[in-house]
C-alpha positions as CSV (number, residue, x, y, z in Angstrom):
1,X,-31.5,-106.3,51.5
2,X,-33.4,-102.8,52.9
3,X,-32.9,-101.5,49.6
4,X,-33.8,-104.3,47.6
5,X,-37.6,-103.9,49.3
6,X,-37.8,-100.6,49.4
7,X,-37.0,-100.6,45.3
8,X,-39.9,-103.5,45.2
9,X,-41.9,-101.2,47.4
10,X,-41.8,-98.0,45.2
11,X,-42.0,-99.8,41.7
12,X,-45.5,-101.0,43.5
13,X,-46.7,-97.8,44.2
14,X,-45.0,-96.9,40.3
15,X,-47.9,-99.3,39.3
16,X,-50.7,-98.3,41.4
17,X,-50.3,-94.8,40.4
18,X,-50.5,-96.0,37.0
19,X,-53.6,-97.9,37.1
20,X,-55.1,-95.2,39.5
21,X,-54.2,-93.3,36.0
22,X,-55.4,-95.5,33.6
23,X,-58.6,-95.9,35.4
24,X,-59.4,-92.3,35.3
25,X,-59.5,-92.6,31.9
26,X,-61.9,-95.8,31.8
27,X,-64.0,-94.0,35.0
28,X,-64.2,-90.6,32.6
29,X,-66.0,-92.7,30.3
30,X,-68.6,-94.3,32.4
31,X,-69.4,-91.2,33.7
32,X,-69.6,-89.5,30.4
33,X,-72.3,-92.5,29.3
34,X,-74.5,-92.2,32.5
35,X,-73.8,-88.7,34.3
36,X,-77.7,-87.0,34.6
37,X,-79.1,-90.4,34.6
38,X,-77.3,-92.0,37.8
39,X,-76.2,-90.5,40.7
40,X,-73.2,-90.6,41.9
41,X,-74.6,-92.1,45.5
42,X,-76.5,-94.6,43.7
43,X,-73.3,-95.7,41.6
44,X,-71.4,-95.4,45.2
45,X,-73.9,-98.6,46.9
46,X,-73.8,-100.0,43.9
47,X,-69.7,-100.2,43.6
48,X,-69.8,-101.3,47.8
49,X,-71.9,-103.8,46.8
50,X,-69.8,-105.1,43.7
51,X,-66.8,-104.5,45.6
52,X,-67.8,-106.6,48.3
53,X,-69.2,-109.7,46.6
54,X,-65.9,-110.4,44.4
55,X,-64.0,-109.3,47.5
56,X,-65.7,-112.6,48.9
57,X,-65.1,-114.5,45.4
58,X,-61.3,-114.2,45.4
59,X,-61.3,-114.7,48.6
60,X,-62.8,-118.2,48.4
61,X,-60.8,-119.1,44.7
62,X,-57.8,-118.7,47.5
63,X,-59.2,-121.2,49.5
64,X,-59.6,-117.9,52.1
65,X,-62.3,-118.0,54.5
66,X,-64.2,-114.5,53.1
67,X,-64.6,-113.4,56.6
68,X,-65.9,-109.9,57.3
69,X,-62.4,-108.9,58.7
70,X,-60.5,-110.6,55.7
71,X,-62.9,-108.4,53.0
72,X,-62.7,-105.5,54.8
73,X,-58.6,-105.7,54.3
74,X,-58.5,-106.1,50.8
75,X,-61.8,-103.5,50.0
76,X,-60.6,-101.1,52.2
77,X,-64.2,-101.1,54.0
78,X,-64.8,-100.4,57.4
79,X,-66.2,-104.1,58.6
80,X,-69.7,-102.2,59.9
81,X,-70.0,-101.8,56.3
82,X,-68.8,-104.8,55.1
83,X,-71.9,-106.6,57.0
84,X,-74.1,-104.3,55.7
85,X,-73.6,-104.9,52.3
86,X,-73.7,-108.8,52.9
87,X,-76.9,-108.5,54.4
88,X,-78.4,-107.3,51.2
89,X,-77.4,-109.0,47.9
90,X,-75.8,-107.6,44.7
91,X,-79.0,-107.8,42.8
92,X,-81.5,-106.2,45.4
93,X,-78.8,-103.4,45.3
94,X,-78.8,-102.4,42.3
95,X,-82.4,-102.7,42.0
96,X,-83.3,-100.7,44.8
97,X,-81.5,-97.8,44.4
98,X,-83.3,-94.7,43.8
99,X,-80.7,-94.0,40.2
100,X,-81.3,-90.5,40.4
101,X,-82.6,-87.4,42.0
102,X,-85.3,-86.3,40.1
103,X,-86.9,-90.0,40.4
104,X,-85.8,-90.2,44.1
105,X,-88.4,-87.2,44.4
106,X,-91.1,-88.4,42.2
107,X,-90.9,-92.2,43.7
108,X,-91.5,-90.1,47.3
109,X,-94.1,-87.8,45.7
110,X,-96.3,-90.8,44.2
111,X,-95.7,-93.2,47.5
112,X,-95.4,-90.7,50.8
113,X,-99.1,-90.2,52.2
114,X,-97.9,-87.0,53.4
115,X,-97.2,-85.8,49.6
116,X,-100.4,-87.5,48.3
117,X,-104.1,-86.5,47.9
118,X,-106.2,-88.0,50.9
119,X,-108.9,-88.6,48.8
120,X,-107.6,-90.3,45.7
121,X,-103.9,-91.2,47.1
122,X,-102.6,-89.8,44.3
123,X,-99.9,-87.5,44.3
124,X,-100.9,-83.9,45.5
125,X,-100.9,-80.8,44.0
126,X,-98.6,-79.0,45.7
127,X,-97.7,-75.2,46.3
128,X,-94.2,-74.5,45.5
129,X,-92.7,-72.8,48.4
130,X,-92.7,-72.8,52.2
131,X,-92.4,-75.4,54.6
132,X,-94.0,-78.9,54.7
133,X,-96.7,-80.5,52.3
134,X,-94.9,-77.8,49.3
135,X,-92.8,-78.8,46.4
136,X,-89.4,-77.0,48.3
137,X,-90.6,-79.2,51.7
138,X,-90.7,-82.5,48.9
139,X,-87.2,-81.5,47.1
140,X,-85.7,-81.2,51.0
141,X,-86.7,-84.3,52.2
142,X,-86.4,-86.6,49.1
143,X,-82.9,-84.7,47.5
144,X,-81.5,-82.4,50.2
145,X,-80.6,-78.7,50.9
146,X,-77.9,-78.5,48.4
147,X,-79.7,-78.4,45.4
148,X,-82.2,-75.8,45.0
149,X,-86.0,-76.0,43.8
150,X,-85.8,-74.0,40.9
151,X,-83.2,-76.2,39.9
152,X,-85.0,-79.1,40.0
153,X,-88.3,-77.4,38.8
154,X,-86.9,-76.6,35.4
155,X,-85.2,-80.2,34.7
156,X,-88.7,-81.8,35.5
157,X,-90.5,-79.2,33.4
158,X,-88.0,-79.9,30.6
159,X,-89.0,-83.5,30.4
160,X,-92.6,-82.7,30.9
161,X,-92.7,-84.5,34.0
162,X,-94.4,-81.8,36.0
163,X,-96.3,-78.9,35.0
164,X,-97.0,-75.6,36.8
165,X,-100.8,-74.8,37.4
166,X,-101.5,-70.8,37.7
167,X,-103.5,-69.1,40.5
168,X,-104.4,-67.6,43.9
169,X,-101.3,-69.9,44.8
170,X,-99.3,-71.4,42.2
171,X,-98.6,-75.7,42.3
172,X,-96.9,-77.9,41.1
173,X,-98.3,-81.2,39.9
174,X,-97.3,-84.8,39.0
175,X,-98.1,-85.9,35.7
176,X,-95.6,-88.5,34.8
177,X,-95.0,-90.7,37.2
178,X,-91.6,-91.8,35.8
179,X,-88.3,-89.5,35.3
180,X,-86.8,-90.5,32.1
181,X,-84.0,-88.0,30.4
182,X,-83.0,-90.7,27.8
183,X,-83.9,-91.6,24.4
184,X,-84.8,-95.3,23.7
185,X,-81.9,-95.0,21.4
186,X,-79.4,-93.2,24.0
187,X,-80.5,-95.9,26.4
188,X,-79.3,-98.3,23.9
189,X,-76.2,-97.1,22.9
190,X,-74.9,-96.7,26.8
191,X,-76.0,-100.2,26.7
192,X,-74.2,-101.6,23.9
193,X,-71.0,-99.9,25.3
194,X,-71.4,-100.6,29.0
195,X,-71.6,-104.1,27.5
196,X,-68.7,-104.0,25.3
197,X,-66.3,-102.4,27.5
198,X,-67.3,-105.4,29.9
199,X,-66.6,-108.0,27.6
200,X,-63.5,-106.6,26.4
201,X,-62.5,-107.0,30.4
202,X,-63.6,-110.2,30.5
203,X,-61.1,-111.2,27.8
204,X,-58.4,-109.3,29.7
205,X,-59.2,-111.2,33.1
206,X,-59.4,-114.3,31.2
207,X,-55.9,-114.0,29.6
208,X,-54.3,-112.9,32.9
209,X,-55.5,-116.1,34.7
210,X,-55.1,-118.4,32.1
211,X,-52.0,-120.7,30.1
212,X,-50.8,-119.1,27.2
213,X,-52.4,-122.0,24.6
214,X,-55.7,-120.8,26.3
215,X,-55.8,-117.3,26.2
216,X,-58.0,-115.8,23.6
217,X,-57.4,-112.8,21.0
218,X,-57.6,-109.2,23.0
219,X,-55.3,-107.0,20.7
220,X,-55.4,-103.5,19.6
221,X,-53.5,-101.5,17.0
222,X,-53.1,-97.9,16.2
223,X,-50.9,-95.3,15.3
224,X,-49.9,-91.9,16.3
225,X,-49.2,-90.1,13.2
226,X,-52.2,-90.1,11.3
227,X,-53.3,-86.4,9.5
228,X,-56.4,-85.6,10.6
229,X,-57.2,-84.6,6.8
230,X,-57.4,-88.0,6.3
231,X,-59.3,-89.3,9.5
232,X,-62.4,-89.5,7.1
233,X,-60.4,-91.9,4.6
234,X,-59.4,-93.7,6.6
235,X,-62.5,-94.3,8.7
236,X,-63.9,-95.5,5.3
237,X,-61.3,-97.9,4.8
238,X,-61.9,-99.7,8.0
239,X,-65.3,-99.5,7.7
240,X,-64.8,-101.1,5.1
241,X,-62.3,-103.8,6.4
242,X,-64.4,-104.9,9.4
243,X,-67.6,-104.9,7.6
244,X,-65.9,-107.8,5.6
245,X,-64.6,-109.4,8.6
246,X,-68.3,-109.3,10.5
247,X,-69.8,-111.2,7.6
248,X,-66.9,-113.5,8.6
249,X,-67.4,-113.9,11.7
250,X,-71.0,-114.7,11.4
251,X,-70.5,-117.5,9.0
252,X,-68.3,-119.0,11.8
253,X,-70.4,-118.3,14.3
254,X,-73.3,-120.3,12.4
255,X,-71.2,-123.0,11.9
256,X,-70.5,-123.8,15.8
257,X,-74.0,-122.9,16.9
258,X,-76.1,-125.5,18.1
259,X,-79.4,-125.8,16.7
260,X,-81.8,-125.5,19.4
261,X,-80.8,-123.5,22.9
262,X,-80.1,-126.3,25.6
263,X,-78.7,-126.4,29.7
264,X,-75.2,-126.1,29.5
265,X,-74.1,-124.5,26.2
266,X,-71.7,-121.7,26.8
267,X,-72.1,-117.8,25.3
268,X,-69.2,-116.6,23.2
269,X,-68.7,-113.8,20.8
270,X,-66.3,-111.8,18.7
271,X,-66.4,-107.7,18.9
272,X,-64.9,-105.1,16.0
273,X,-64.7,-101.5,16.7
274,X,-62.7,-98.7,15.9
275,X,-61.5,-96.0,18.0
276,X,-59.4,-92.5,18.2
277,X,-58.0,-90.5,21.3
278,X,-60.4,-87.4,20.0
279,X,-64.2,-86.4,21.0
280,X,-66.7,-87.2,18.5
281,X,-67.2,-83.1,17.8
282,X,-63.3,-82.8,16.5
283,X,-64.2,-85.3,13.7
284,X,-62.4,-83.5,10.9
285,X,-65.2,-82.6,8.1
């Protein structure tokens, strides 16, 4: 009987090791889309938060009461934690946190009276070194000691958020108020895939708690052999094949839609992509 659990026991850590794996991989992503735009504290409160409130949501689907100690067990969160985040709510979270650095320092620089003008409470002009009311006495208090001011200097003067104004003493001034490194259309595509990779979950976590007569499509096909000489081909070819199919889909998504938007009526979708194991710079020309 010992060995029959301890078999069940290390095909369960065979598993977790290979979503821990697997997860990497979707994580790598993720990161790729939003590294330089969110930190990674900000994503951290952000995950407690998330972690915390389905935590409490499978808890109660078990007919569990989602006590403190019982989400603290399954999120692996210390319970101090645990009430923390529940005295906050997911959506206050995520909209209070300061997403990166560089705005963490501006939002403190436009709303600290110590950083500000006295007579127009504007944000100050301010030398750039030495202690106190200077730029390296702002990038201490609202980033920290581990990053240094030249460093952030020339990622704010790169997207003209700050310019440097010449003299007896050199400053630094304010003159966007808002830190954004991303095109409108950058900002969209992270969006569009954030969105898609979530839906694509959703089907997954759909399927795995549902009969089989109620389980929608989630496939995926590929192959391993293909020459990359003719990656471009067939690109085209399913171009192609899913441009015909979206038309398709369309029709039929016309033909269930309601006419007018009312309470109750559900949002569904269909999604077509294609995909390869390589980064977008090996594209073979």
């Amino acid at each position: 009987m010992l060995s029959v659990v301890m078999q069940r026991s290390v095909n369960s850590q065979d598993d977790t090791k290979s979503i821990t794996y697997i997860l990497s991989h979707v994580f790598s992503k993720v990161v790729r889309l939003v590294i330089g735009t969110i930190s990674l504290p900000a994503l951290t409160d952000i995950l407690k938060a998330i972690y915390v409130e389905e935590a409490r949501k499978k808890l109660s689907r078990e007919k569990t009461k989602p006590t403190k100690s019982a989400i603290a067990l399954i999120t692996g969160l210390d319970t101090r934690v645990v009430s923390t985040v529940l005295d906050q709510n997911l959506d206050k979270t995520i909209q209070t946190q300061k997403v990166n650095p560089e705005n963490a320092l501006i939002d403190m620089w436009s709303s600290d009276p110590f950083f500000q003008d006295a007579d127009s409470s504007e944000p100050a002009a301010l030398p750039i070194s030495g202690r106190g009311r200077t730029f390296q006495g702002l990038v201490l208090r609202s980033i920290g000691r581990n990053i240094t001011v030249k460093t952030v200097m020339d990622r704010l003067l790169a997207w003209e958020s700050i310019q440097i104004n010449q003299g007896d003493i050199d400053t630094v001034e304010l003159i966007a108020q808002t830190y954004l490194p991303l095109s409108d259309d950058r900002v969209k595509h992270i969006e569009i895939g954030l969105l898609e990779g979530s839906r694509v979950l959703s089907a997954v976590i759909h399927n795995m708690d549902s009969e089989p007569e109620y389980r929608v499509p989630q496939q995926g096909r590929w192959t391993y052999r293909l020459d990359p000489n003719n990656y471009k081909k067939f690109r085209r070819s399913v171009r192609q094949l899913l441009e015909k199919q979206i038309k398709e889909g369309e029709l039929l998504l016309e033909e269930f839609e309601e006419p007018t938007k009312q309470p109750g009526q559900l949002t569904v979708g269909i999604g077509w992509y294609q995909w390869g194991d390589h980064e977008p710079e090996e594209d073979v020309e």
